[in-house]
N, C-alpha and C positions, 0 to 999 in steps of 0.2 A: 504494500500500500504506500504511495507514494504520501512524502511527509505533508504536504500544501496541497489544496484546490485552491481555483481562482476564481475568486467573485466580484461583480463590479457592483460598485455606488456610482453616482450620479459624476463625482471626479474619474472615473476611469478604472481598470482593473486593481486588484490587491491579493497579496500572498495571502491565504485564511488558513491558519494549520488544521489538517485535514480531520482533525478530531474533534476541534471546537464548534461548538453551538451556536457561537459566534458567529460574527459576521464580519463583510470588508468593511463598513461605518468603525466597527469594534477594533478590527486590527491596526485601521489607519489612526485611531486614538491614542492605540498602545504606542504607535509608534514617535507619535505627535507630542505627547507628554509621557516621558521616562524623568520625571522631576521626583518623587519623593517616598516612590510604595508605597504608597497610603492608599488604602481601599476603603470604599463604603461597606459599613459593619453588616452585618448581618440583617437587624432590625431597617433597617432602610430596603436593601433588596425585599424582605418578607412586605415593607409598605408596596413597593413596585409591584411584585405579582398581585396583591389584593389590587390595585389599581388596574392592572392589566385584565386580572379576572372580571371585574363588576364592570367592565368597560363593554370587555366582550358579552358579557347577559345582557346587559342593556339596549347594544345593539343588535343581540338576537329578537329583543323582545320590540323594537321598532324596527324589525322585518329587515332590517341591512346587514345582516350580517349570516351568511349561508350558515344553517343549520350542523352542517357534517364539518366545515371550518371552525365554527362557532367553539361545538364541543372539543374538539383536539386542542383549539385554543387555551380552553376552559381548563384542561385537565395538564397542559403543560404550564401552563399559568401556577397552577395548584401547586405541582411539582416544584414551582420556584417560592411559594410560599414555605413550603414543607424548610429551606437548606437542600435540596438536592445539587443542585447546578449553582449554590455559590462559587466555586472555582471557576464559570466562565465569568464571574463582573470582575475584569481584570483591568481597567483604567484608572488611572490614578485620580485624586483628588483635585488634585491641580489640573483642570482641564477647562470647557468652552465653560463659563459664568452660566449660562441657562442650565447645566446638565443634559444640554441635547445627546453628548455621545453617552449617556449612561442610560439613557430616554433609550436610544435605538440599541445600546447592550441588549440593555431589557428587550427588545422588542425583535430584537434577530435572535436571541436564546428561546424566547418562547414561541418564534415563525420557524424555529429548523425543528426544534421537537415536536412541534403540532404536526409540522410534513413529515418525520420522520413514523408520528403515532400513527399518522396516513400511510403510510408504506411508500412514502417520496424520500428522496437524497436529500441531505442538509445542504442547502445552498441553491438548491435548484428553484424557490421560491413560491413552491405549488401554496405556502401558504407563507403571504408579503409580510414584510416586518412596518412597512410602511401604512399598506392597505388595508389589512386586515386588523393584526394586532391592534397597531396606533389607531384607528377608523375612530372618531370623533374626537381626537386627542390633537394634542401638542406638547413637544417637551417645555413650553410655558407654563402651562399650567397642571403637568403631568407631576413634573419636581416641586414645588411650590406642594403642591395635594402631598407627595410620600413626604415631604420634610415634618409635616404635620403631621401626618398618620404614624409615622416612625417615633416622631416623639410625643407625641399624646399619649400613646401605647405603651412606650418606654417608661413615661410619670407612671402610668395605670399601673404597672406588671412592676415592675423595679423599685422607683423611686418615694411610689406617697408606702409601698408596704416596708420598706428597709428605713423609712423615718418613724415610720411608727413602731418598729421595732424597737430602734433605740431609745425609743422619748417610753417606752414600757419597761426597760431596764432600767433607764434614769429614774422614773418613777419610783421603781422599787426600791434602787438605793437610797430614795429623799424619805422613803417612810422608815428604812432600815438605820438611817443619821439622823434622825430627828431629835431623837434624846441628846446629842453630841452638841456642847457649846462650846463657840472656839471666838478668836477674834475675826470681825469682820473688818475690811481693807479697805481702803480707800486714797486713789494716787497711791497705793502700793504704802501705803504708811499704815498703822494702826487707828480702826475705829472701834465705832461699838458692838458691843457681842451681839453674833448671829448663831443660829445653828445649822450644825455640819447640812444637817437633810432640810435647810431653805437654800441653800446655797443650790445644792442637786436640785431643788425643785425648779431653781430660777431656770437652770441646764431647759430639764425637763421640758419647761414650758418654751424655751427658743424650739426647740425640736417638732413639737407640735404644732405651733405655728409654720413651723417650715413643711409639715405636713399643707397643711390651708394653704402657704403660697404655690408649692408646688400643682396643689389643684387650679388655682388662680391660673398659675402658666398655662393649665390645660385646657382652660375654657378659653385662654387669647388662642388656640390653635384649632378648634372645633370648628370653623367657617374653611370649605376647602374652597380653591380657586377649579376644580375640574369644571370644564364646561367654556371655561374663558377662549379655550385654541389659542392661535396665537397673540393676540394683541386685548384678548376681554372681551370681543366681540362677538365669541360665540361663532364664527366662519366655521363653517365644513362637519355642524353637528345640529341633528334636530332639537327644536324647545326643551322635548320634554326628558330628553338624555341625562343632562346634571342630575335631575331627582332621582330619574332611575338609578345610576351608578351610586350616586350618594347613596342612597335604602340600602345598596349592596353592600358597601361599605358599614354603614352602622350596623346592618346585622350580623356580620364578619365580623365585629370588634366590639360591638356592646358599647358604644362610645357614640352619643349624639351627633355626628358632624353633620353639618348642613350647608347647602351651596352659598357661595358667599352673598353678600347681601351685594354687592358693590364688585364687579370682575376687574375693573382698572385698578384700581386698590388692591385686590386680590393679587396682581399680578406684575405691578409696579412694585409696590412696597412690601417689605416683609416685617411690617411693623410686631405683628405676633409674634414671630421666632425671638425681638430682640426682646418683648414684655418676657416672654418667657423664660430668655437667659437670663435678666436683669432678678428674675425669681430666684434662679440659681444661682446667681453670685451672692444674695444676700443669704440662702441657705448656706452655702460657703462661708462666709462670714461668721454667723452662727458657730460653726462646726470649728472654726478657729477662733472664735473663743475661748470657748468651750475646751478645747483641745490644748490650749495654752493652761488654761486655770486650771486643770487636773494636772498637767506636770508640772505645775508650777505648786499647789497643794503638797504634791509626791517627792518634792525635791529635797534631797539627802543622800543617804538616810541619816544621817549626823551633823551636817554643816548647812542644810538648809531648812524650809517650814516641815516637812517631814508630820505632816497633818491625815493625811492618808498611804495607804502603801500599794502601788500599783502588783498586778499580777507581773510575773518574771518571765517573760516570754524567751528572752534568748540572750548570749553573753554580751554584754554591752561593749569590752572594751579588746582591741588584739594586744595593748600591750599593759590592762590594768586589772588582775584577776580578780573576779569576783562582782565585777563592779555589773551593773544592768541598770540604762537604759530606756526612760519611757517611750519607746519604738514607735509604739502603737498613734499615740501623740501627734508624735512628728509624721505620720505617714497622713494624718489627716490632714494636718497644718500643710504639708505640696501640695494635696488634693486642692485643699482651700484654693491652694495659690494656682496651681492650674486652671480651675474653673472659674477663677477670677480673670486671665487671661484670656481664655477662652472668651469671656463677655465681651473682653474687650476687642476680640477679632470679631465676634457678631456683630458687635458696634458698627467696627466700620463697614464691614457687610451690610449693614440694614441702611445704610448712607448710600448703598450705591445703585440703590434702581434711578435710573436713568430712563426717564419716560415711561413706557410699556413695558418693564423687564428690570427685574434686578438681577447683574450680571455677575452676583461671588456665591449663588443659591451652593453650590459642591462644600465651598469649606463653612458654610453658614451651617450645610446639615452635619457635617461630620464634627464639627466643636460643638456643639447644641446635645448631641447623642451619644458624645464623650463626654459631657459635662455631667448627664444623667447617668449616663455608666458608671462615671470613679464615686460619684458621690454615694449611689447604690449602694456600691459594694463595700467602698471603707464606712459608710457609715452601720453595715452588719459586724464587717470588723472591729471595728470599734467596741458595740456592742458587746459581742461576744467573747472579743480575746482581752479587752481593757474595761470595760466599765463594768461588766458583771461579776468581775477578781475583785474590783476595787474594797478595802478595807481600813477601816477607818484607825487615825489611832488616839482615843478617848483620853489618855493619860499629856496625850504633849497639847492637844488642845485645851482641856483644862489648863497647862500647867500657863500656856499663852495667853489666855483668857485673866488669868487673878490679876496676871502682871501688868495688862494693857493698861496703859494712862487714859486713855478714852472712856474708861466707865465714869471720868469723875462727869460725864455728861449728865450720867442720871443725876446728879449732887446739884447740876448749875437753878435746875428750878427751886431748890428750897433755900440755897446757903447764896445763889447768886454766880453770873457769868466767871468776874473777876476771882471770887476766892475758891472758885472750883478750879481755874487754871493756876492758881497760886498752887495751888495742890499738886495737880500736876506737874507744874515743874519740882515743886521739892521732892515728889518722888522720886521725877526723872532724874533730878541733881544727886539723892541719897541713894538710891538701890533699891527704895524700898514700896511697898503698893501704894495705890492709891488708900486701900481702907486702911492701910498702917498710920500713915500721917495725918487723915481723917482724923482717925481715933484718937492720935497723939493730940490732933489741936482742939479735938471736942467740939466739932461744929454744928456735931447733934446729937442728939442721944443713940446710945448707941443700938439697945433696937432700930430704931427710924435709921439709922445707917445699914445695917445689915440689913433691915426689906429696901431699902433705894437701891445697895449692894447685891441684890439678887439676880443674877446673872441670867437665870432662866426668863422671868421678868422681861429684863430689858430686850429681849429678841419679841415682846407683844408692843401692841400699841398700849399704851395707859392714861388714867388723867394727869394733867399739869402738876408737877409736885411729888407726883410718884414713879416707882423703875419705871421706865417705857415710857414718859413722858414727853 
């Protein structure tokens, strides 16, 4: 079997390796951009055959589309939802700004396998990549549609279940540290006492909010552009096409989407991919926080706050034995920072439709469905290998807590602003607590000092005059 057959496109003949599903549009891409090996993931091809399939029922069902092509279409379509023939979308990232050559991938992979389910040669065209497949489409409004479907799918399945994971282990730590009083920070100095499990709970609740924003993003992605063709206008596809495909679409994925309200907007701007990275960078944000202030808690074990003690995942150091490392931490804190950059490449992506078409749609989908991939998955890990170890440690909390100069807060409503800071500095000056010098100068009775002095106390709200005031 010779290694090439020769196919033409509309430029003229092209080597096609004689095993590929592919096409000459596909090989003159591969050839056209060799810039970075970067493929679109998985979840995007799986968006393209759903788009390909509900395309072709649609136009079976307004009579355009032969019945015996229809079905091979149908069922090689499937096959490309299934992962079967991801090894043919072999064009890099870096390619035409519409996605057209990943448009006609798709679209010559699933025209050689419908001829091939026919008992036709791959290549020989019995069933068009153009005609058939594409039939009321455009790669305008065909990429725009999978960037959406790829990542609304991705929130759905991945990312609102892997936050709400972790905001359920955070939870459970904040009920498990509740009883734990320690000092609370502020500018990284000494404030007033909080407890270990409000601190988790603050965690907690970012997470779940980052659950809500994550939906937020998916409802900016639920309006799809199919139906626009080229320009929004709707050219070379009957009325009532969009809805049909769309119903195919929503019941393949359980996911409302609906034809856009607006096709020029649909298809110029990609104002929703950037709402919904701009969701994902402040989940990132969150998650390095977060990620900071538990090794920052864990830091020691002897010479820093050493307030909790992280699980021990692995050696921390190649030339300091013994020593570990909150790993886990620092893998979310990149994460953070990738998908902070990331935003900031959809950014300028989302700048660049120019008229009818925004022309950076390839790296808009691939940072967008990388940004929900890493976040995904490290915030499982996370999870799992770091927050759910986590252990408190009750004795150095307290011991930080007696010492803090900040409790003479609770003192400033009965003795006053100025002789409560008097206070504290002579502690600070002598070694000694706040209740020690309290007590030495007699500024209240020393009941009334020991309940202002209640540690537990001052982590509630109370009236004026009393802890927690």
């Amino acid at each position: 079997m010779p290694d090439f057959r020769i196919e033409k496109d509309s430029l003229g003949e092209m080597q096609v390796p004689a095993n590929a599903y592919y096409g000459a549009q596909t090989a003159r891409a591969v050839e056209n951009f060799p810039i970075s090996g970067l493929h679109f993931p998985r979840r995007f091809i799986y968006a393209l055959g759903l788009i390909k399939r509900a395309c072709a029922r649609a136009n079976m069902d307004l009579g355009d589309l032969d019945e015996r092509l229809g079905g091979a279409i149908i069922q090689a379509a499937t096959e490309v939802i299934e992962g079967r023939w991801d090894a043919e979308f072999v064009i890099d990232i870096f390619q035409t700004g519409s996605g057209t050559s990943t448009n006609m991938n798709a679209n010559e992979v699933i025209a050689n396998r419908a001829a091939e389910i026919l008992g036709e040669a791959r290549g020989g065209k019995a069933v068009h990549p153009n005609d058939h497949v594409n039939m009321s489409q455009s790669s305008n409004d065909v990429i725009p549609t999978a960037i959406h479907i790829a990542a609304a799918t991705a929130l759905t399945d991945e990312l609102i279940p892997a936050l709400t994971h972790l905001y359920e282990t955070l939870a459970a730590k904040a009920v498990e540290f509740d009883p734990i009083i320690k000092s609370g920070r502020t500018h990284l100095m000494d404030a007033t006492p909080i407890r270990l499990g409000q601190e988790f709970s603050g965690y907690a609740e970012q997470v779940t909010k980052g659950t809500e924003r994550a939906s937020h993003g998916r409802e900016a992605l639920l309006e799809l552009a199919l139906g626009g063709t080229a320009v929004g206008t709707g050219i070379n596809r009957r009325p009532p096409f969009p809805a049909k495909a769309i119903a195919y679409l929503t019941a393949d994925t359980g996911l409302e989407f609906r034809e856009a309200y607006n096709h020029f907007e649909a298809q110029g701007a990609r104002d929703g991919c950037v709402e919904a990275s701009g969701e994902l960078k402040t989940i990132a944000c969150s998650l390095m926080k977060i990620a900071n202030d538990i090794r920052w808690l864990a830091s020691g074990p002897r010479a820093g706050l050493a307030e909790i003690t992280l699980p021990a995942t692995q050696p921390g150091s190649s030339i300091m034995p013994g020593k570990v490392n909150p790993v886990m931490c620092e893998a979310v804190t990149m994460v953070a920072a990738q998908v902070i950059g990331y935003d900031a490449t959809i950014a300028v992506c989302g700048m660049s439709g120019n008229f009818e078409l925004n022309v950076m749609m390839p790296v808009m989908a691939y940072d967008l469905l990388q940004a929900i991939h890493l976040l995904s998955t490290v915030s499982r890990v996370f999870a799992d290998r770091c927050v759910a170890g986590i252990t408190a440690n009750a004795e150095r909390c307290q011991e930080t807590v007696e010492r803090n100069l900040a409790i003479c807060t609770a003192l400033a409503p009965r003795i006053g602003y100025d002789k409560a800071a008097a206070i504290s500095k002579e502690a600070f000056a002598t070694g000694r607590t706040v209740r020690e010098v309290a007590r030495e100068w007699k500024v209240l009775p020393e009941d009334e000092l020991d309940a202002l002095l209640d540690f537990r106390r001052m982590t509630e709200p109370g009236d004026l005059g009393q802890a927690g005031g």
